[in-house]
C-alpha positions as CSV (number, residue, x, y, z in Angstrom):
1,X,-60.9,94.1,-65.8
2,X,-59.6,90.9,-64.7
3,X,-62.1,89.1,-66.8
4,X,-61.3,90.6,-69.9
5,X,-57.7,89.8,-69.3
6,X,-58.2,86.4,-69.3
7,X,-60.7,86.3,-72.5
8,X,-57.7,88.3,-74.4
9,X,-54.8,85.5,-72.7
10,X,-57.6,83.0,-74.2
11,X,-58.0,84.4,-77.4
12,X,-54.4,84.2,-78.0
13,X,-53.7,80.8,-76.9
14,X,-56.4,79.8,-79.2
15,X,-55.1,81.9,-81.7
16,X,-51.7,79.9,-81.1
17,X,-53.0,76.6,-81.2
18,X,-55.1,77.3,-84.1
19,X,-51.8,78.0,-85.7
20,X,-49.9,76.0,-85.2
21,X,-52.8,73.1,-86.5
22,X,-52.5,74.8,-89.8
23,X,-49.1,74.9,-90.2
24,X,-48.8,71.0,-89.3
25,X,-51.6,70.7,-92.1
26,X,-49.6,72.3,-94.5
27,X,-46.4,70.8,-93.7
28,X,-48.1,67.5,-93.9
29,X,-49.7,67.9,-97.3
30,X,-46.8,69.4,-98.7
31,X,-44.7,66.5,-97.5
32,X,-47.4,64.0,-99.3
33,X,-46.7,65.7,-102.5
34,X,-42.9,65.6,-102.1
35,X,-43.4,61.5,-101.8
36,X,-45.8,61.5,-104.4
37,X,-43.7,63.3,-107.3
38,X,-40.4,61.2,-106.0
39,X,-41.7,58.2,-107.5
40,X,-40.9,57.4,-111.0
41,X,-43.6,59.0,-113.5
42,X,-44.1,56.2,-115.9
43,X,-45.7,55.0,-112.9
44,X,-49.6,54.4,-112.6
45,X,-51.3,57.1,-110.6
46,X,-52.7,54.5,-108.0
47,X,-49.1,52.8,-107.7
48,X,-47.9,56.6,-106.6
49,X,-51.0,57.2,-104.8
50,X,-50.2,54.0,-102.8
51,X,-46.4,54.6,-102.5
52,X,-46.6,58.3,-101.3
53,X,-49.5,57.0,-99.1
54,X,-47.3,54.3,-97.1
55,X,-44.9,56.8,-96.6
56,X,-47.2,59.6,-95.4
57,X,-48.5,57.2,-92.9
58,X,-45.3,56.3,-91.7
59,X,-44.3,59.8,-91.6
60,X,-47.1,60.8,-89.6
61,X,-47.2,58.0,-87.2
62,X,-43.5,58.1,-86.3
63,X,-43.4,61.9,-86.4
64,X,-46.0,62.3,-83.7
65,X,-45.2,59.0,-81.4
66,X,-41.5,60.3,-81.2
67,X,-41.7,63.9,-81.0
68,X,-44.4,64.4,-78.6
69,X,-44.3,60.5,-76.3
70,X,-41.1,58.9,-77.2
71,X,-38.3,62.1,-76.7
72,X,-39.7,63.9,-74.2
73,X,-41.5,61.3,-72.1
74,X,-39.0,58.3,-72.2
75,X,-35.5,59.4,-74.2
76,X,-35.5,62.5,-71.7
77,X,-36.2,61.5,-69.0
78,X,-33.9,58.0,-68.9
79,X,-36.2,55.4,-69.6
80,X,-34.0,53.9,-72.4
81,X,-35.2,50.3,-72.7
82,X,-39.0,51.9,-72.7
83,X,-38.0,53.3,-75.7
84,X,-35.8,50.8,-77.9
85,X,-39.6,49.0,-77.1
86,X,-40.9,51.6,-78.8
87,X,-38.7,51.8,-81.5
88,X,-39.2,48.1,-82.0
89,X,-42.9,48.6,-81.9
90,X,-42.7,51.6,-84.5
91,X,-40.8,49.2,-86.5
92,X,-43.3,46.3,-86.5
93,X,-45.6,48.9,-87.7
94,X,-43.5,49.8,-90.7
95,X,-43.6,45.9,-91.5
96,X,-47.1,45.5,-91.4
97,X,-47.4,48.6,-93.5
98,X,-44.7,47.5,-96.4
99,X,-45.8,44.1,-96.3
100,X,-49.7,45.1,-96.8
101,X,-48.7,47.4,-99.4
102,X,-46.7,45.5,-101.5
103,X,-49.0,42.7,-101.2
104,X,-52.1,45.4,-102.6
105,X,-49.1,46.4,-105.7
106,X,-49.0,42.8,-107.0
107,X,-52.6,41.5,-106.3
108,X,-53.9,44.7,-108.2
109,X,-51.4,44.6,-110.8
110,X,-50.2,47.8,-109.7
111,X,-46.3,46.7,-110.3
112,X,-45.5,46.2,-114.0
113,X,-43.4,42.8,-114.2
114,X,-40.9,44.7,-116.3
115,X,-39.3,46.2,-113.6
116,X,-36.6,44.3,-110.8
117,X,-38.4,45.8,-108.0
118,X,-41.1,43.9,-109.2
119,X,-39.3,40.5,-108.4
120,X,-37.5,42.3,-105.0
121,X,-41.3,42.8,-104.1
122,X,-42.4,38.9,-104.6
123,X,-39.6,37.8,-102.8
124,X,-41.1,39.8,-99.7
125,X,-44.3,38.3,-100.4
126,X,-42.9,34.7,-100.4
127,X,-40.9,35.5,-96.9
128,X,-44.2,36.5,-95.1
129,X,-44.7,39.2,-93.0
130,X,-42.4,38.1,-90.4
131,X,-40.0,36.6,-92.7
132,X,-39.7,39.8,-94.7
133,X,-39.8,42.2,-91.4
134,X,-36.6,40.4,-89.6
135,X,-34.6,39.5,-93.0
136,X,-31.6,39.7,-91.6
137,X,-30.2,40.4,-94.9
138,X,-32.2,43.7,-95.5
139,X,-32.7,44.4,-91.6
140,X,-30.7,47.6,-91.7
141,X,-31.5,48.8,-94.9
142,X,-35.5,48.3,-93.6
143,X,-34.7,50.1,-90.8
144,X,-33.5,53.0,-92.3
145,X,-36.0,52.9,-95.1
146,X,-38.7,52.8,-92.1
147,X,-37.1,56.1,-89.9
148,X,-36.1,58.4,-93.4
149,X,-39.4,60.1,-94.1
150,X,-39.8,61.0,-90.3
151,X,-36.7,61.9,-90.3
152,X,-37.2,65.6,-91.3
153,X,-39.9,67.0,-89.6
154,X,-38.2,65.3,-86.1
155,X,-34.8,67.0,-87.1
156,X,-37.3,70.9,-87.2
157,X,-38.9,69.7,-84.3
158,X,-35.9,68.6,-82.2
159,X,-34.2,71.7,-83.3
160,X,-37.8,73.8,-82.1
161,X,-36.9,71.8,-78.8
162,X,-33.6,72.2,-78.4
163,X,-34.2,76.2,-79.1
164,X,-37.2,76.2,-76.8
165,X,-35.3,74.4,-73.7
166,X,-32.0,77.5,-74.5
167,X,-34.4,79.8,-74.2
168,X,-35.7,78.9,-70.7
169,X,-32.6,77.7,-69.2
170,X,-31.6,81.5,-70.3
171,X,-34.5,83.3,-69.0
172,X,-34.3,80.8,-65.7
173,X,-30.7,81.9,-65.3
174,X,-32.1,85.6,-65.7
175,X,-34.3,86.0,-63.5
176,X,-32.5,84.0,-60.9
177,X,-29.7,86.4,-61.5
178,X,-32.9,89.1,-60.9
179,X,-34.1,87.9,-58.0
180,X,-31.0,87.6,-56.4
181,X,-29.9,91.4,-57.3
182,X,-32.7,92.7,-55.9
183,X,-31.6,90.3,-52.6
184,X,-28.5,91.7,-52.4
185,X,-29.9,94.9,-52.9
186,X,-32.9,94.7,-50.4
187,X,-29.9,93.8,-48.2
188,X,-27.4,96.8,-48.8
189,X,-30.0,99.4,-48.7
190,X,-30.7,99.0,-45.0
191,X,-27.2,98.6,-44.1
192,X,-26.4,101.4,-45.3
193,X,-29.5,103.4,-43.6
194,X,-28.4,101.4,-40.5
195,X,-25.1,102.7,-40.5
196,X,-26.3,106.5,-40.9
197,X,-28.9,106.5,-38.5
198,X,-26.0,105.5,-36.1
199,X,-24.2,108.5,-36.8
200,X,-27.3,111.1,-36.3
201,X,-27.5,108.6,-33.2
202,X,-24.3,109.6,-31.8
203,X,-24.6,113.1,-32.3
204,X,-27.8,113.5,-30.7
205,X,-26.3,111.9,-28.0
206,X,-23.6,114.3,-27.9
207,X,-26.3,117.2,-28.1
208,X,-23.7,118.3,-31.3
209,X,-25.4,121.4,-32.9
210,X,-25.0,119.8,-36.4
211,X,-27.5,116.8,-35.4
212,X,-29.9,119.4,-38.0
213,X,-27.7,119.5,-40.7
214,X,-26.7,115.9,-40.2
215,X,-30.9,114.8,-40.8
216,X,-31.3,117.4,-43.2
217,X,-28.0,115.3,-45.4
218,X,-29.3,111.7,-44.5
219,X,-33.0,112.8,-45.6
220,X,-31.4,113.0,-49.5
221,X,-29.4,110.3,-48.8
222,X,-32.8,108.3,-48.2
223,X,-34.9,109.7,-50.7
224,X,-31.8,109.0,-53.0
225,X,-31.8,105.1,-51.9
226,X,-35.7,105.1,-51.8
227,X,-36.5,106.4,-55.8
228,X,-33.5,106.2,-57.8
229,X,-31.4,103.3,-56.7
230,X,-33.8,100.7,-57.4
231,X,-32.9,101.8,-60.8
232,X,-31.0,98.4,-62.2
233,X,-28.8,101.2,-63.5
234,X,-28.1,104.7,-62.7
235,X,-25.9,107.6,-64.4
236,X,-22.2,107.7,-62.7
237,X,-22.6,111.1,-62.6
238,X,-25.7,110.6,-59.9
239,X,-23.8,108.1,-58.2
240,X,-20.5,110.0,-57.5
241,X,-22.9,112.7,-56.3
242,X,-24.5,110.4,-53.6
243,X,-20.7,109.8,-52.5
244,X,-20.1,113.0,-52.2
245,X,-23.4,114.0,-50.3
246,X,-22.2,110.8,-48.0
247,X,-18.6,112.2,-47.3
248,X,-20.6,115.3,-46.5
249,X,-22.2,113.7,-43.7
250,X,-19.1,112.1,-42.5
251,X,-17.8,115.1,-42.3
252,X,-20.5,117.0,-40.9
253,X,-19.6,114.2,-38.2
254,X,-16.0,113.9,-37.5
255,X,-14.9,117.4,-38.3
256,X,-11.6,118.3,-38.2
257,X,-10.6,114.1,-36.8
258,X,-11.0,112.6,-40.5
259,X,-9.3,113.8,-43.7
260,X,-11.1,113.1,-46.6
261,X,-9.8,113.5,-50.5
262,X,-11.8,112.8,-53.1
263,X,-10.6,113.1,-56.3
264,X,-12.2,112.5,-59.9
265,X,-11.3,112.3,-63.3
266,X,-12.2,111.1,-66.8
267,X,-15.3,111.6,-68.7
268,X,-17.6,110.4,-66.0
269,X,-20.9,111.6,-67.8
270,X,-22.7,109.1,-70.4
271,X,-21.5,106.2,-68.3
272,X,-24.3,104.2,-66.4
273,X,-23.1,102.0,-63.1
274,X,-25.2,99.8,-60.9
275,X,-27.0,101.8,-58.8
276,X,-25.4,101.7,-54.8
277,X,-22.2,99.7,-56.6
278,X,-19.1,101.9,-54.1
279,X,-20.8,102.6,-51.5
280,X,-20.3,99.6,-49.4
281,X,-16.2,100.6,-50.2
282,X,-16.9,104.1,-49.1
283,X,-18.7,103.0,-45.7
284,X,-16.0,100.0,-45.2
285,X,-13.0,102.5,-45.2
286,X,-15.3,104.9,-42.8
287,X,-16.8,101.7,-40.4
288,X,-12.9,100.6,-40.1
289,X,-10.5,103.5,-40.4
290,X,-12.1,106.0,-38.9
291,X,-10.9,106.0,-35.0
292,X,-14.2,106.7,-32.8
293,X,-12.2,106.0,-29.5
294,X,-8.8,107.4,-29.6
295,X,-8.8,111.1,-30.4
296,X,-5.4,112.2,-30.5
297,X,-5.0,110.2,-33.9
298,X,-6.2,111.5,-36.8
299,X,-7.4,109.0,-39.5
300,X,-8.0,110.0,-43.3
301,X,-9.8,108.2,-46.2
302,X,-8.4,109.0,-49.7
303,X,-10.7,108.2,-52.6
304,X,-9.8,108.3,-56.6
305,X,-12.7,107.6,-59.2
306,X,-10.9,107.4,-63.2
307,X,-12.4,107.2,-66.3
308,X,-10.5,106.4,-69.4
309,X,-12.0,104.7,-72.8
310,X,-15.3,103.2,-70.9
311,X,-12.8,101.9,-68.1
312,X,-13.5,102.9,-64.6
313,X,-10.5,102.7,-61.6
314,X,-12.3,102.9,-58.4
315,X,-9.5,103.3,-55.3
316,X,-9.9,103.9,-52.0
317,X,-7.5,103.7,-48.9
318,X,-7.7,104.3,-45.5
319,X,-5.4,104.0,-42.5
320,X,-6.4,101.8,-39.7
321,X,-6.5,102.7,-35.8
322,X,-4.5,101.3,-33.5
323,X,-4.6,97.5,-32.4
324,X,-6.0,98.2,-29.2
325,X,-9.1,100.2,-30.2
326,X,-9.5,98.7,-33.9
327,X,-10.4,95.5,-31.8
328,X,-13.1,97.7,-30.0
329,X,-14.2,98.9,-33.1
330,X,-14.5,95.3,-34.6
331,X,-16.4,94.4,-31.9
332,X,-18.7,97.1,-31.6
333,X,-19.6,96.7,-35.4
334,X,-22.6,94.5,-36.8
335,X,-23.2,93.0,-39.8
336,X,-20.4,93.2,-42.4
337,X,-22.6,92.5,-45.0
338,X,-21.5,95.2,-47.0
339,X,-18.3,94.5,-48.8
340,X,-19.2,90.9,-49.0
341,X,-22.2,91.9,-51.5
342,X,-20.8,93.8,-53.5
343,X,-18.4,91.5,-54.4
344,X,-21.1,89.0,-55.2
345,X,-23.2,91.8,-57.6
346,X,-19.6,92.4,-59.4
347,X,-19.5,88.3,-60.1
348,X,-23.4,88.9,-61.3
349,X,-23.6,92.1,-63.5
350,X,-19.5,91.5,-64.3
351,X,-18.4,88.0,-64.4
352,X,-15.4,88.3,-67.1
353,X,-15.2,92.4,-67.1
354,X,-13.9,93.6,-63.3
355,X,-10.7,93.8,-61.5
356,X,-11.2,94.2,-57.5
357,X,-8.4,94.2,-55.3
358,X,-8.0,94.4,-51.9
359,X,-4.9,94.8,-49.9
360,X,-5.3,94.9,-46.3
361,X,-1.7,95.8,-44.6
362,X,-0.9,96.5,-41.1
363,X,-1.5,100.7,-41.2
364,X,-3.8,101.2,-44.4
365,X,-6.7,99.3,-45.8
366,X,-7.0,99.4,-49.5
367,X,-9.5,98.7,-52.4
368,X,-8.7,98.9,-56.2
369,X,-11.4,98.1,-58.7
370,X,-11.7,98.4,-61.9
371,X,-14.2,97.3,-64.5
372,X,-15.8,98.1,-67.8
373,X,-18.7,100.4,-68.1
C-alpha cells in the first residue's frame, strides 16, 4: 500500500513538473513573437529575426538568473553587494550581446542607411564594446533597455512568490494555532477529570451512599470529553447539556450546602461553540466558592447563558468562603490551569470578537463573557 502511495505522490510531481516545463515553453515562445512583430515591418525578416532574437536571449538569461539565483539566494537572504555584482555582470552580458548584434546588422547590411538608428548604431560600433557599454551618456537608458524585456515574466514570477510565501506564513500560522489548541486542550481535559475524580474521592471516603450515582454521572461526563469534545466545534446545545450533567454531580455532592441556578435563554440551538469553552468558569466558581471546611455557611453559584442575534452572554458568580478557610482551600488546590486556558483559546479561536470580564470582589467572584458565535 505504501508503495503505491509513493508511485501516485511520484506520478504527480512529475505530472507537475512536466507542467509547469510546458507552460515556460509556451510563455517563452509567445514572448519571441511579441519581440518579433514589435519591430517595424518594412524591416527585413533577418533584421527582426536578429532583433527579437537579442531580446529573447536577454529575456531568458536575466529571467532565470534572477528569479531562481539572484532573489531568492542573495536579494533574500541579505547579501546585497553579491548581487549589485550580479547585476553588473547581467549587464556586461547585455553589452556583449548589443554590441555583437549591432555589429552582425551593419556588416551584413541588415540596417538600411536610410534610417537614424542606422547612424546611432555606427556610433556604438566606433565606441567599442566597452566604450559603447559604460557611455555615460546612454548608461541609464542601456540599463533600462537591458532589464525591460525581463521585466515581465519577473513581475508574474515575483507575484507567484510573493503569493506562495502568504500562503505558507498563513498555513504556518494555522497549524501553530492547531497545535497549540489541541495543547491547551490535551491540558483542560485532564484537569477537568482530575478535579471529578476528587469529588467521587471524597465521597467514597465518606462511605456517602451516592458514591454510585456520583460514577454513574462522571462516566458520561468522560465518555462526553473522550468522543465529542475533541470536536474543534460542538453544538451549544451539547455543551450546555454537559454543564448541566456537571452541576448534577456537584450536586449529587454538596446537597443541600451549595445553591445552584442556572438559567438559559435565547435561541441556543444552530449555534456551534468550542468544544469544553465554560467549563473551566463552571469548575472555577465550584473549586473557589464552594466552602468544603466550614459547614454552617452556605455558598451558591448562579449561572446565566443568553443568546440574542448570534451573541452569546456567558455569566457566572459565586460567593467566596470566609478568609480563614478560603486560604485553606487555596492551598489545598493544584494546578489552576483552568481559567488561565481558556483565556488563551478565546485570544486564539476569538481575537477581535469576545468580551471576558472578571471581577473578583471581597464576597462574590464573577465572570462575564461574551462573544460572537
Amino acid at each position: 500500500m505504501r508503495k503505491i502511495q509513493e508511485k501516485v505522490l511520484s506520478y504527480y510531481q512529475n505530472s507537475e513538473k512536466e507542467a509547469r516545463v510546458v507552460i515556460h515553453v509556451v510563455f517563452w515562445v509567445l514572448m519571441y513573437l511579441l519581440e518579433f512583430l514589435k519591430v517595424r515591418s518594412d524591416m527585413s525578416f533577418m533584421y527582426r529575426t536578429l532583433v527579437a532574437s537579442l531580446y529573447f536571449l536577454l529575456s531568458i538569461t536575466f529571467f532565470y538568473t534572477l528569479a531562481y539565483w539572484g532573489f531568492p539566494r542573495l536579494l533574500l537572504k541579505g547579501r546585497y553587494l553579491s548581487f549589485l555584482l550580479l547585476l553588473l555582470v547581467l549587464y556586461i552580458w547585455y553589452g556583449v550581446l548589443n554590441y555583437y548584434s549591432t555589429w552582425a546588422m551593419i556588416h551584413f547590411q541588415l540596417l538600411p542607411t536610410k534610417y537614424t538608428l542606422h547612424s546611432f548604431k555606427m556610433d556604438m560600433l566606433n565606441k567599442g564594446l566597452w566604450g559603447s557599454t559604460f557611455d555615460l551618456s546612454n548608461l541609464f537608458f542601456n540599463f533600462f533597455e537591458a532589464f525591460l524585456p525581463a521585466l515581465l515574466p519577473l513581475m508574474i514570477k515575483l507575484g507567484k512568490s510573493f503569493s506562495e510565501l502568504s500562503n505558507k506564513t498563513l498555513k504556518l500560522e494555522r497549524d501553530n494555532l492547531v497545535l497549540e489548541l489541541n495543547y491547551l486542550r490535551s491540558q483542560l481535559n485532564p484537569h477537568f477529570l482530575f478535579n471529578s475524580l476528587n469529588n467521587v474521592y471524597s465521597l467514597i471516603l465518606k462511605k456517602d451512599d451516592k458514591s454510585a450515582s456520583v460514577i454513574l454521572k462522571l462516566a458520561g461526563l468522560m465518555r462526553y470529553t473522550l468522543y465529542e469534545a475533541n470536536a474543534e466545534k460542538i453544538a451549544l446545545s451539547k455543551e450546555v447539556n454537559f454543564i448541566l450533567d456537571y452541576l448534577d454531580l456537584a450536586k449529587l455532592r454538596y446537597g443541600k450546602k451549595v445553591r445552584v441556578e442556572f438559567e438559559t435563554s435565547g435561541e441556543i440551538e444552530g449555534f456551534m461553540i468550542p468544544s469544553l469553552l465554560l467549563i473551566s468558569f463552571v469548575e472555577n466558581a465550584f473549586k473557589h466558592g464552594v466552602n468544603d471546611i466550614t459547614l454552617d455557611i452556605q455558598s451558591w453559584v448562579k449561572i446565566s447563558l443568553d443568546v440574542q442575534d448570534g451573541i452569546m452572554t456567558f455569566i457566572i458568580s459565586n460567593n467566596k468562603p470566609s478568609q480563614a478557610s478560603n486560604k485553606l482551600a487555596i492551598n489545598s488546590n493544584l494546578g489552576g490551569i483552568g481559567i488561565e486556558n481558556t483565556r488563551k483559546r478565546l485570544d486564539l479561536l476569538y481575537p477581535d470578537c469576545h468580551k471576558l470580564h472578571i471581577e473578583n470582589a471581597r464576597n462574590t467572584y464573577t465572570v462575564n463573557l461574551s462573544l460572537k458565535l
